[in-house]
N, C-alpha and C positions, 0 to 999 in steps of 0.2 A: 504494500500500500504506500502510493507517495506520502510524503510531510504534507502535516497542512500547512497552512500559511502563518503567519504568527502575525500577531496585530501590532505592526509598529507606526510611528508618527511619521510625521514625512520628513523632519532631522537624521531620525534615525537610519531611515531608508538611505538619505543622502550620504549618512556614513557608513552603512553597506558597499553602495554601488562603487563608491569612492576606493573602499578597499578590495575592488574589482578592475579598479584601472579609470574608472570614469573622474570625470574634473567638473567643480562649479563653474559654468561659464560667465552665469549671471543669476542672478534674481527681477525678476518683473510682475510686482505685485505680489500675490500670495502665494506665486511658484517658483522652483529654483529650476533653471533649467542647467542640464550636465551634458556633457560631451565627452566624445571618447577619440584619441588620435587612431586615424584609418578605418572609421566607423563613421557613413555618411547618417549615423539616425543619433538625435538628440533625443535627450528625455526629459518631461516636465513634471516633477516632481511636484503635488502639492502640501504646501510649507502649511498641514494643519492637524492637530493632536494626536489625530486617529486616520489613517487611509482606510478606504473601506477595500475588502476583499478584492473586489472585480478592476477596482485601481491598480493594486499591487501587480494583481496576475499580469495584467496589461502591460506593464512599466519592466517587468520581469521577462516578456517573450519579445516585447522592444529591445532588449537586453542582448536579445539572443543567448537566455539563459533557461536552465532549468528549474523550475521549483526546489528541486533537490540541489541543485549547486547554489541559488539564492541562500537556501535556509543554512546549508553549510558555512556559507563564508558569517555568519550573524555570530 
């Protein structure tokens, strides 16, 4: 059975993805958007307590990542 997802804030996510190689590029408004060298897809992270579910997953196969390699690097 996969991992679930764990409910993190969108800080926390950004220090996830971060320790996957991705960078803050900017902040605009309530989202941070990250980028990745040699990776034409950004991700907009949004900067609020809780992401809901269907967020995360989303922000995770933009990634080009697995649920399972997500929940590993946390």
């Amino acid at each position: 059975m996969p991992p679930s997802l764990p409910v993190l804030s969108g800080r926390e996510t950004v220090r996830v993805f971060e320790s996957l190689g991705w960078r803050v590029a900017r902040q605009n408004g309530s989202h941070i958007i990250m980028v990745r060298e040699g990776s034409i897809a950004t991700l907009s992270v949004p900067d609020h307590r809780e992401l809901a579910k269907g967020t995360l997953r989303s922000l995770i196969r933009t990634a080009g990542l697995t649920v399972s390699e997500f929940v590993s690097a946390i």
